[in-house]
C-alpha positions as a Markdown table, in Angstrom:
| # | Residue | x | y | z |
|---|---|---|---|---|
| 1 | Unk | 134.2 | 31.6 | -43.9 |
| 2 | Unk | 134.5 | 32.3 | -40.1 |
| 3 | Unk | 131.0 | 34.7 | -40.4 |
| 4 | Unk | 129.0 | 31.8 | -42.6 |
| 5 | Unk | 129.7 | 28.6 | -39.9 |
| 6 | Unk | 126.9 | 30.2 | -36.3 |
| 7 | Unk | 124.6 | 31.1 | -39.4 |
| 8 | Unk | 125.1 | 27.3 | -41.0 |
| 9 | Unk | 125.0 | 25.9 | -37.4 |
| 10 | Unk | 122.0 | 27.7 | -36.7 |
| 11 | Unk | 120.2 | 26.6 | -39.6 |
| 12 | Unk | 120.8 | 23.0 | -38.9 |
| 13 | Unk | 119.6 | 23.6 | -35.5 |
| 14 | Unk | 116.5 | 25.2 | -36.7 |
| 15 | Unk | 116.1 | 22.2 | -38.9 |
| 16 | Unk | 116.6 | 19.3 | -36.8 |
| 17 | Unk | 114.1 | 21.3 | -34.4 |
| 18 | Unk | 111.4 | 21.4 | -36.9 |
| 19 | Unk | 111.8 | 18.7 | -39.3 |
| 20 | Unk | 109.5 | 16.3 | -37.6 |
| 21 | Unk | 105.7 | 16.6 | -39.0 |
| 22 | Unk | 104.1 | 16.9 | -36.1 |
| 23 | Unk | 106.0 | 19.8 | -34.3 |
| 24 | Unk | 106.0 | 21.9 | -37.8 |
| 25 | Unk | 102.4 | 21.7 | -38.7 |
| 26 | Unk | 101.4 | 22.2 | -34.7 |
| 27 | Unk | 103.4 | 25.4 | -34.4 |
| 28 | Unk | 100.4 | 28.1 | -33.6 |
| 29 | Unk | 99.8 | 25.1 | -30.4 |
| 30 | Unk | 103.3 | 24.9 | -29.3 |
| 31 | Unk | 103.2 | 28.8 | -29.1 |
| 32 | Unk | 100.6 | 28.8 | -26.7 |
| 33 | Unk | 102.0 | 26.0 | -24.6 |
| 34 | Unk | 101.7 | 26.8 | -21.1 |
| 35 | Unk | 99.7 | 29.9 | -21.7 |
| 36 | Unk | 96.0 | 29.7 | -19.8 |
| 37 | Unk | 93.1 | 30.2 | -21.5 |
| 38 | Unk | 90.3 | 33.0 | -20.5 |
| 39 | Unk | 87.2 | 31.4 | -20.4 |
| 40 | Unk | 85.3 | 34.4 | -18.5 |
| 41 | Unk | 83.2 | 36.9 | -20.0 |
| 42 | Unk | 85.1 | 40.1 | -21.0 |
| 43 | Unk | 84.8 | 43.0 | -18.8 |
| 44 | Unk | 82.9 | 46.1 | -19.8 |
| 45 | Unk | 83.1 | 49.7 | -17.9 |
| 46 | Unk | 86.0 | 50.8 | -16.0 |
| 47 | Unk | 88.1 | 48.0 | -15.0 |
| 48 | Unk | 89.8 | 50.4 | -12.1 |
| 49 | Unk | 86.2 | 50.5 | -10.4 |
| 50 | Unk | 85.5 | 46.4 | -10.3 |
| 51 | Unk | 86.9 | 44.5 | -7.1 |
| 52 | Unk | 89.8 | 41.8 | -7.5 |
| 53 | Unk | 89.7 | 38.8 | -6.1 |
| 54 | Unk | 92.2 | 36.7 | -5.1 |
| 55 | Unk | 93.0 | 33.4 | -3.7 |
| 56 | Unk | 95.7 | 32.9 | -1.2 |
| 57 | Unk | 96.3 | 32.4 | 1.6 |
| 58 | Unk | 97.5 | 35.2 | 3.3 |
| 59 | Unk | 97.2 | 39.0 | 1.5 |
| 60 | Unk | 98.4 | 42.1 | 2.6 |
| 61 | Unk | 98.0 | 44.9 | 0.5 |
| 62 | Unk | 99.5 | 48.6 | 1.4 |
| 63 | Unk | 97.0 | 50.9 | -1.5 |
| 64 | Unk | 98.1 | 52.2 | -3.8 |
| 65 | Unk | 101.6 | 50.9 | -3.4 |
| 66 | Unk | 101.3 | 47.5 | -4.0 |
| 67 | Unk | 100.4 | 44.0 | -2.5 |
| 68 | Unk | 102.0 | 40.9 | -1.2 |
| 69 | Unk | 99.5 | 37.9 | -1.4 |
């Protein structure tokens, strides 16, 4: 009995979590939920060979180490 009670108390969990209509037929959305989009064009040749650019305020980089921006 001891091994059957975390796998009935995670069941109820999991049901209370998704029993409401909206969350459970929305669940590809809630996925990506914080995740950005890519709305640029996708990069063809070597990616190693195009520049990066970045937007800070200060950047320091020591190549091919690494980079504090």
């Amino acid at each position: 009995m001891k091994k059957r009670i975390p796998t009935l108390l995670a069941t109820m969990i999991a049901s209370a979590l998704y029993s409401h209509q909206g969350l459970a037929a929305d669940l590809a959305s809630q996925c990506m939920l914080g995740v950005p989009s890519y709305d640029r064009p996708l990069v063809k040749g070597d990616t190693n060979d195009l520049p990066v650019t970045i937007n800070a305020d200060n950047a320091k980089g020591n190549y091919p180490d690494d980079a504090v921006f």
